[in-house]
N, CA, C and O atoms as a GROMACS GRO file, in nm:
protein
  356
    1UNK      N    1  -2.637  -2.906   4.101
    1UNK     CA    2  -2.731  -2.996   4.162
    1UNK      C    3  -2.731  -3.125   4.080
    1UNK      O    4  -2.724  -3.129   3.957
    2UNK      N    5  -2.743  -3.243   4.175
    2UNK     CA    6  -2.717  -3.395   4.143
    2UNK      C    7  -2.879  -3.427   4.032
    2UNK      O    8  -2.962  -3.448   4.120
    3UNK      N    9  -2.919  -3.433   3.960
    3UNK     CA   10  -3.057  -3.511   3.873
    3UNK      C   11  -3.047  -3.635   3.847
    3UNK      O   12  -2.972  -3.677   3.760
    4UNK      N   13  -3.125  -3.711   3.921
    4UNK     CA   14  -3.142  -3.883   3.875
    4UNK      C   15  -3.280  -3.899   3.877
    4UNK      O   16  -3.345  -3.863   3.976
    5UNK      N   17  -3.351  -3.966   3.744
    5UNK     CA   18  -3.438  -3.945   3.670
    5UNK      C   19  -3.442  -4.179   3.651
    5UNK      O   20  -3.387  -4.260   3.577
    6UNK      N   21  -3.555  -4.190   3.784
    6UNK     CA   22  -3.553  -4.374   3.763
    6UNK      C   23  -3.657  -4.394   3.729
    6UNK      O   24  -3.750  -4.326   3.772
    7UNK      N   25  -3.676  -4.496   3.640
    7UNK     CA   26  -3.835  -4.547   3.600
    7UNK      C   27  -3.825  -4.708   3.700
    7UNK      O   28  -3.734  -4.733   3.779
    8UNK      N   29  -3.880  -4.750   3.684
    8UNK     CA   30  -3.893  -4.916   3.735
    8UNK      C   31  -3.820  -5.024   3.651
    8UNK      O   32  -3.816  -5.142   3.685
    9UNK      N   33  -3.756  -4.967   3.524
    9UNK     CA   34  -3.677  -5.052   3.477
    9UNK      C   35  -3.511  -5.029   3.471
    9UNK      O   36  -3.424  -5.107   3.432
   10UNK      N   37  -3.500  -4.908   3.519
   10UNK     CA   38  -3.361  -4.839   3.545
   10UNK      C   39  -3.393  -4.737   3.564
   10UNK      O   40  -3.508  -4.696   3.581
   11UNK      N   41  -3.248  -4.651   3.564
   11UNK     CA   42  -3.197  -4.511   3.611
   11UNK      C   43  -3.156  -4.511   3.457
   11UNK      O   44  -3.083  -4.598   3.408
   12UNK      N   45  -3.228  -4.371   3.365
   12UNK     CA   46  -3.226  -4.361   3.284
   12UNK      C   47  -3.133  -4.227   3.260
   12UNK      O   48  -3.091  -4.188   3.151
   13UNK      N   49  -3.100  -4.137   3.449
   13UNK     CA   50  -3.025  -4.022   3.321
   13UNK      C   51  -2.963  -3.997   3.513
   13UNK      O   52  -3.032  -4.019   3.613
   14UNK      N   53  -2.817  -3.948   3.510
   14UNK     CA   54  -2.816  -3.916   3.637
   14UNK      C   55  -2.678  -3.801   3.599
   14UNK      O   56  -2.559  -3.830   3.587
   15UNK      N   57  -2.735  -3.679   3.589
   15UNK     CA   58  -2.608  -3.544   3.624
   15UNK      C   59  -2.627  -3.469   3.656
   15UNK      O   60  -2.740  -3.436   3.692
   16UNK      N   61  -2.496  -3.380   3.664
   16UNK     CA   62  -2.498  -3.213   3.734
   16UNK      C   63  -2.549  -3.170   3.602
   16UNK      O   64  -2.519  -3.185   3.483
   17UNK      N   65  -2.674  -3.086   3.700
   17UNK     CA   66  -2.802  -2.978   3.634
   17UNK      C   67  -2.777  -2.847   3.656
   17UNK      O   68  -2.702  -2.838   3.753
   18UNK      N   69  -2.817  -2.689   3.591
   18UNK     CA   70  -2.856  -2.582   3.669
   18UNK      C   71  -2.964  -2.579   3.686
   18UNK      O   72  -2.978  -2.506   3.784
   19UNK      N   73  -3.116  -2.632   3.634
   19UNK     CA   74  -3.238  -2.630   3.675
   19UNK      C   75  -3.323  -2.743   3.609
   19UNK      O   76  -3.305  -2.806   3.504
   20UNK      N   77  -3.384  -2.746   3.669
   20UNK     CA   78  -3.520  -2.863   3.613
   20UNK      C   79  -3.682  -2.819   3.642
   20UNK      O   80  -3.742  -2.823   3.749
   21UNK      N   81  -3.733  -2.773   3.504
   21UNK     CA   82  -3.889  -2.753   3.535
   21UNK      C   83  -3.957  -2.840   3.462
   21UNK      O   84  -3.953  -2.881   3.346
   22UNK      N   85  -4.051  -2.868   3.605
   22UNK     CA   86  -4.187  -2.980   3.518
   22UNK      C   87  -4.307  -2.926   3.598
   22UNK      O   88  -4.311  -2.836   3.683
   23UNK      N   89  -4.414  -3.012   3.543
   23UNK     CA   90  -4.552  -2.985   3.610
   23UNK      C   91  -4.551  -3.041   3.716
   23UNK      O   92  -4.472  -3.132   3.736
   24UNK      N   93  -4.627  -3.006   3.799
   24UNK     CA   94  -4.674  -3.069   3.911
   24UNK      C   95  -4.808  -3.087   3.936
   24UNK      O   96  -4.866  -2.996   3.875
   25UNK      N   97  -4.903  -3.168   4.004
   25UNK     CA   98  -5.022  -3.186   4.006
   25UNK      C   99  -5.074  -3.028   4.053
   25UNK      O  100  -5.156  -2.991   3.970
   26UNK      N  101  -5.063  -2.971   4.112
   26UNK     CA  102  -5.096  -2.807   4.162
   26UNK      C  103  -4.995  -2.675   4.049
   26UNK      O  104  -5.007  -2.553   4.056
   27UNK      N  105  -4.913  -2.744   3.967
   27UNK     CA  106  -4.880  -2.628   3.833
   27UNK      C  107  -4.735  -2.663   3.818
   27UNK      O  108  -4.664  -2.755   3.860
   28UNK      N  109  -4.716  -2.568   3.752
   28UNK     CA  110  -4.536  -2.571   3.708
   28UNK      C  111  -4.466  -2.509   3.811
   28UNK      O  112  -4.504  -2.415   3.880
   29UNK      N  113  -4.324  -2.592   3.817
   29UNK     CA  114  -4.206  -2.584   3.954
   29UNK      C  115  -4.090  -2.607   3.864
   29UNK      O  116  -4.077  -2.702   3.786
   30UNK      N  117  -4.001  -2.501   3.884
   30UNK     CA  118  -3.852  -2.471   3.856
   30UNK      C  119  -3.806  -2.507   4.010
   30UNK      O  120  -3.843  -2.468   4.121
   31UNK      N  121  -3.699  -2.608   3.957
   31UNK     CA  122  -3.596  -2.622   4.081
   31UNK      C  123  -3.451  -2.587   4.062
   31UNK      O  124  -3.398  -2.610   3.953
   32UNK      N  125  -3.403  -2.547   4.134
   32UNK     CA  126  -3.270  -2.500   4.095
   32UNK      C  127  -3.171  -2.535   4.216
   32UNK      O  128  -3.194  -2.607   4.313
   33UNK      N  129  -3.058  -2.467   4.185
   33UNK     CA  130  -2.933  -2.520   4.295
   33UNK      C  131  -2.977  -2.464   4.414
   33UNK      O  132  -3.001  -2.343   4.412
   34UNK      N  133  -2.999  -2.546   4.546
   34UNK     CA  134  -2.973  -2.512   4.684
   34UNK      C  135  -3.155  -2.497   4.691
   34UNK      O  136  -3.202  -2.410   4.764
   35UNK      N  137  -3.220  -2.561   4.633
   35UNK     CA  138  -3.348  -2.542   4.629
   35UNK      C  139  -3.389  -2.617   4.775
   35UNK      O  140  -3.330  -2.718   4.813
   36UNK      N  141  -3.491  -2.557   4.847
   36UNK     CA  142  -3.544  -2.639   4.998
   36UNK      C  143  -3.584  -2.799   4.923
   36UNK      O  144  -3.586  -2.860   4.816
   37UNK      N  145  -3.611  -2.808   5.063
   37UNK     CA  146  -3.652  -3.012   5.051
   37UNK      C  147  -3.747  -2.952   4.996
   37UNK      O  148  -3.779  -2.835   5.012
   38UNK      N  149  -3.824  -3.076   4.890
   38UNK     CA  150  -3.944  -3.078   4.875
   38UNK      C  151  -3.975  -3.234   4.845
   38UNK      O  152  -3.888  -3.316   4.816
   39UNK      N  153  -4.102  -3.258   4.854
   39UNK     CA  154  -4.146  -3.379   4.781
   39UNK      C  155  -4.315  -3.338   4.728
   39UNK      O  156  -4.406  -3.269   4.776
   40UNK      N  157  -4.293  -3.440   4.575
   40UNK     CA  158  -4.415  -3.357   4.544
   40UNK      C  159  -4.448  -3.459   4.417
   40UNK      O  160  -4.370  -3.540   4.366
   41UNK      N  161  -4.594  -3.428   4.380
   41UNK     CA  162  -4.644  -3.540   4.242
   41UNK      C  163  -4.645  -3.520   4.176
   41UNK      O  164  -4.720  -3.423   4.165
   42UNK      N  165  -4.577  -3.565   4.030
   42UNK     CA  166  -4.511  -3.506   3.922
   42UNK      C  167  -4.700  -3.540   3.804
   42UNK      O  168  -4.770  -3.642   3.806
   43UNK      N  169  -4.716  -3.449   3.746
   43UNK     CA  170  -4.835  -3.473   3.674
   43UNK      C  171  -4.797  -3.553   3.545
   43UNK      O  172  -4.679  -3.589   3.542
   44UNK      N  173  -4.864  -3.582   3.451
   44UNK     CA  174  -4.805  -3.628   3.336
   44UNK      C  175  -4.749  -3.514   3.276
   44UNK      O  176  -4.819  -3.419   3.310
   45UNK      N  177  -4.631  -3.466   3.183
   45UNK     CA  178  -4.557  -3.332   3.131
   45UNK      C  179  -4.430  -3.326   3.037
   45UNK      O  180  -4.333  -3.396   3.064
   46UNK      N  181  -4.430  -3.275   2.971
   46UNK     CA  182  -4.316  -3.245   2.966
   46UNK      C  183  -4.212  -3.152   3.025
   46UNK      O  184  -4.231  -3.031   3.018
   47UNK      N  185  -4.101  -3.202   3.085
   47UNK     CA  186  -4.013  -3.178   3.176
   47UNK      C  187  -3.912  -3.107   3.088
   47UNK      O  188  -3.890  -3.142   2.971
   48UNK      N  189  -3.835  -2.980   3.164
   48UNK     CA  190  -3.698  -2.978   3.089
   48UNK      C  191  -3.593  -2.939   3.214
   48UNK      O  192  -3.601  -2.870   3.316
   49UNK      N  193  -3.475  -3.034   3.140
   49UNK     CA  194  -3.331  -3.012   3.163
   49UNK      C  195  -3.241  -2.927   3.150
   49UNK      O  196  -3.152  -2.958   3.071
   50UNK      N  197  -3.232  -2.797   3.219
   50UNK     CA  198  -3.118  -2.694   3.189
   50UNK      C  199  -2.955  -2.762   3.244
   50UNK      O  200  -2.931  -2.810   3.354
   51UNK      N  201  -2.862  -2.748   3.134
   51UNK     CA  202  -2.742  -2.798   3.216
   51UNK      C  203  -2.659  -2.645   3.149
   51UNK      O  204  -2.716  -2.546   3.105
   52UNK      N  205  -2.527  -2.667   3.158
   52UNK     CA  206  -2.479  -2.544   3.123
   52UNK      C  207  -2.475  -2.452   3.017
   52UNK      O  208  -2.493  -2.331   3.024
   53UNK      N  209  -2.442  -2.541   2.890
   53UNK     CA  210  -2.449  -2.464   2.754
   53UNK      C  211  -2.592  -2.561   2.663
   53UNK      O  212  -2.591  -2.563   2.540
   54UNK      N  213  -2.694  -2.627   2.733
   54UNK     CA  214  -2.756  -2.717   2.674
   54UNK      C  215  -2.874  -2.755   2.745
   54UNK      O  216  -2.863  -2.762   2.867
   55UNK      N  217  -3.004  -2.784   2.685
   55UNK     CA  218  -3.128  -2.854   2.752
   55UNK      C  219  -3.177  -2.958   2.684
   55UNK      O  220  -3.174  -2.989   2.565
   56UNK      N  221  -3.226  -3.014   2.791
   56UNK     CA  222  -3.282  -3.137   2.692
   56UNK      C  223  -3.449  -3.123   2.764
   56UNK      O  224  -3.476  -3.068   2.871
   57UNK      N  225  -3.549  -3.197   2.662
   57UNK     CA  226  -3.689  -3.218   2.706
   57UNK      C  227  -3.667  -3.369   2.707
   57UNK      O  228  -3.583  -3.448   2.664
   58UNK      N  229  -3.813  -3.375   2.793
   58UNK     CA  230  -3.848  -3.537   2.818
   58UNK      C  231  -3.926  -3.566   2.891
   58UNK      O  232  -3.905  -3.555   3.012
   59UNK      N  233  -4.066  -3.624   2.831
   59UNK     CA  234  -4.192  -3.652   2.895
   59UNK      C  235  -4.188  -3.744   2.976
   59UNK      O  236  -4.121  -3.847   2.963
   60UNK      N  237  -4.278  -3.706   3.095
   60UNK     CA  238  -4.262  -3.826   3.239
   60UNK      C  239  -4.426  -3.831   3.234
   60UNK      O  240  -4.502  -3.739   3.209
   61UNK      N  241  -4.459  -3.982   3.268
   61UNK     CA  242  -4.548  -4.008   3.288
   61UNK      C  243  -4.627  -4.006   3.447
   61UNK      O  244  -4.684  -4.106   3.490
   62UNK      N  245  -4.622  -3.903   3.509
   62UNK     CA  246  -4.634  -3.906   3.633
   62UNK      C  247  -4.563  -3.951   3.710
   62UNK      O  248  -4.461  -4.011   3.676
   63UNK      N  249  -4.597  -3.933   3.826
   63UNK     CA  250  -4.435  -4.000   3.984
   63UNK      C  251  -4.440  -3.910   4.067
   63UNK      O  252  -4.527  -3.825   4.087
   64UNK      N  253  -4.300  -3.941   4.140
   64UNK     CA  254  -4.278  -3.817   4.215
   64UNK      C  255  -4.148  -3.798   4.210
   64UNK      O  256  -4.072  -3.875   4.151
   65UNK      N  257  -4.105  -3.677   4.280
   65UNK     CA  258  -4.045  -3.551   4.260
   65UNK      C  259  -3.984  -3.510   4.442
   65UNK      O  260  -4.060  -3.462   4.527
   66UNK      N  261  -3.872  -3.535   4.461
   66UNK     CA  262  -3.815  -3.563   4.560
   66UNK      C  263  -3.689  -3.454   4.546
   66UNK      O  264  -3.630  -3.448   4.438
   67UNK      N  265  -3.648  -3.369   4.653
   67UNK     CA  266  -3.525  -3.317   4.647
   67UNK      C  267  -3.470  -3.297   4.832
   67UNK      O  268  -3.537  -3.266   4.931
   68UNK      N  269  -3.346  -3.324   4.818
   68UNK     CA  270  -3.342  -3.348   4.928
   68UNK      C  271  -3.146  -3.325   4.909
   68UNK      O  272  -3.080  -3.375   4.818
   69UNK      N  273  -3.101  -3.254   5.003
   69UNK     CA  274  -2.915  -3.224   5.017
   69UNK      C  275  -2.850  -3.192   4.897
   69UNK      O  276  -2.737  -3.225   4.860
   70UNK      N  277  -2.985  -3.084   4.810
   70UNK     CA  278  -2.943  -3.036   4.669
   70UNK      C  279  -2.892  -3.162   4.571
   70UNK      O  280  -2.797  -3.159   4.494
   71UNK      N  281  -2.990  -3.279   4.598
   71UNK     CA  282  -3.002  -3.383   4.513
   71UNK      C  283  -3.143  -3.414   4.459
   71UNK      O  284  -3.227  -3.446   4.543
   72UNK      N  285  -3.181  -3.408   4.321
   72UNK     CA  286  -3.319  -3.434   4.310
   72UNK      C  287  -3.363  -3.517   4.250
   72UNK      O  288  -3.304  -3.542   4.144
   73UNK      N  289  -3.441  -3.571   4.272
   73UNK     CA  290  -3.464  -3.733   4.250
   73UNK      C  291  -3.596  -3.743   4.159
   73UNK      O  292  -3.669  -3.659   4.213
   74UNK      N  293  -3.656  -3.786   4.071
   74UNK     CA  294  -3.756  -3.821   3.952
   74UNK      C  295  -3.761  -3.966   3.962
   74UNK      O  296  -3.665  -4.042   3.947
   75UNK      N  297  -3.930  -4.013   4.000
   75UNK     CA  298  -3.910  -4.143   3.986
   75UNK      C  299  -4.040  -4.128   3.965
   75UNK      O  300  -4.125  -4.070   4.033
   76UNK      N  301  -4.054  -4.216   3.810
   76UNK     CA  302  -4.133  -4.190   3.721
   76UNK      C  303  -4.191  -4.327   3.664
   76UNK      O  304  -4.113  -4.420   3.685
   77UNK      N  305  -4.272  -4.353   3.618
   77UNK     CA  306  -4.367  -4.499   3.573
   77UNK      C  307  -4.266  -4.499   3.403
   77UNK      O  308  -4.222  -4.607   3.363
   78UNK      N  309  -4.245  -4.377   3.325
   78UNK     CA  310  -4.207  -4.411   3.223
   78UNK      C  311  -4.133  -4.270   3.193
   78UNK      O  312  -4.182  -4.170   3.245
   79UNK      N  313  -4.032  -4.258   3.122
   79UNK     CA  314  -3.954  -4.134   3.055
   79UNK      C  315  -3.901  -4.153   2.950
   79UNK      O  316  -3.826  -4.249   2.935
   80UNK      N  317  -3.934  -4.052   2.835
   80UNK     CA  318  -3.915  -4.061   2.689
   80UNK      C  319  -3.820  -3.919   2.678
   80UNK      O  320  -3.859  -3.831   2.755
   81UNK      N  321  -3.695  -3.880   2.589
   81UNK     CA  322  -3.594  -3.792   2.595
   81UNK      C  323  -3.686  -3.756   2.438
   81UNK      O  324  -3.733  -3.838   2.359
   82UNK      N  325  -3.688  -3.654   2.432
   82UNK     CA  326  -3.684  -3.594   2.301
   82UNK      C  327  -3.578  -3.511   2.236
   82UNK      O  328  -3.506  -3.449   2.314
   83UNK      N  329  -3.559  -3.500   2.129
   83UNK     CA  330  -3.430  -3.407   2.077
   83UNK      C  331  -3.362  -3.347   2.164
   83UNK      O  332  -3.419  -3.272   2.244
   84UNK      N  333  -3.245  -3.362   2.166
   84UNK     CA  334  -3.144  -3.268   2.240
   84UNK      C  335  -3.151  -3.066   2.163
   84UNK      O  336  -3.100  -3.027   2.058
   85UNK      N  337  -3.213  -3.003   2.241
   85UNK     CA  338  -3.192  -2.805   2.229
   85UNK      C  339  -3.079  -2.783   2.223
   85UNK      O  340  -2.999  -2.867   2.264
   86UNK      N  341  -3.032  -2.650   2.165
   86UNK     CA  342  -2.916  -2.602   2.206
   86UNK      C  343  -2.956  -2.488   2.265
   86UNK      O  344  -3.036  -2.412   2.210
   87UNK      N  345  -2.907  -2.466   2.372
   87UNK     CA  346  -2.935  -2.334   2.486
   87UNK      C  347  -2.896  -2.216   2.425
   87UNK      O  348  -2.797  -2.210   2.352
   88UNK      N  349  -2.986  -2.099   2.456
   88UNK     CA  350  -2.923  -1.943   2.418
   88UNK      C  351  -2.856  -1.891   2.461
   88UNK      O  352  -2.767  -1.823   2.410
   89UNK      N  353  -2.889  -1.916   2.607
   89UNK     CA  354  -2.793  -1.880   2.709
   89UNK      C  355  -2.689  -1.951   2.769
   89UNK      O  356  -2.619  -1.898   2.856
   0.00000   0.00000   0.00000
């Protein structure tokens, strides 16, 4: 699945993901490959990035949260990356 992650001053991160969980104004949402449409309001959170051997975190300051032809879209007022994880799995 496609992840592009835009604030209002650019497109700060755009790749193939296996999942992405963040908050949502009604709780926490894992999205994953072939996930239904959704659109939805991203709360303030920290978000994480599963890609294959690796995750990354990174706080969004609210937005929304768009997925649509197993492309998912983050468009956010502000996004900060914190340390790059190394995955267990």
């Amino acid at each position: 699945m496609k992840l592009s992650i835009i604030t209002p001053e650019n497109k700060i991160y755009e790749d193939e993901i296996k999942r992405f969980i963040f908050t949502a104004i009604d709780g926490e949402i894992e999205i994953q490959d072939k996930h239904c449409d959704l659109i939805t309001v991203i709360d303030n959170c920290q978000a994480t990035i599963f890609q294959e051997h690796s995750k990354k975190e990174i706080n969004l300051s609210g937005g929304l949260c768009k997925v649509k032809n197993n492309e998912l879209y983050i468009l956010t007022t502000k996004a900060e990356f914190l340390n790059n994880i190394k995955a267990n799995s």
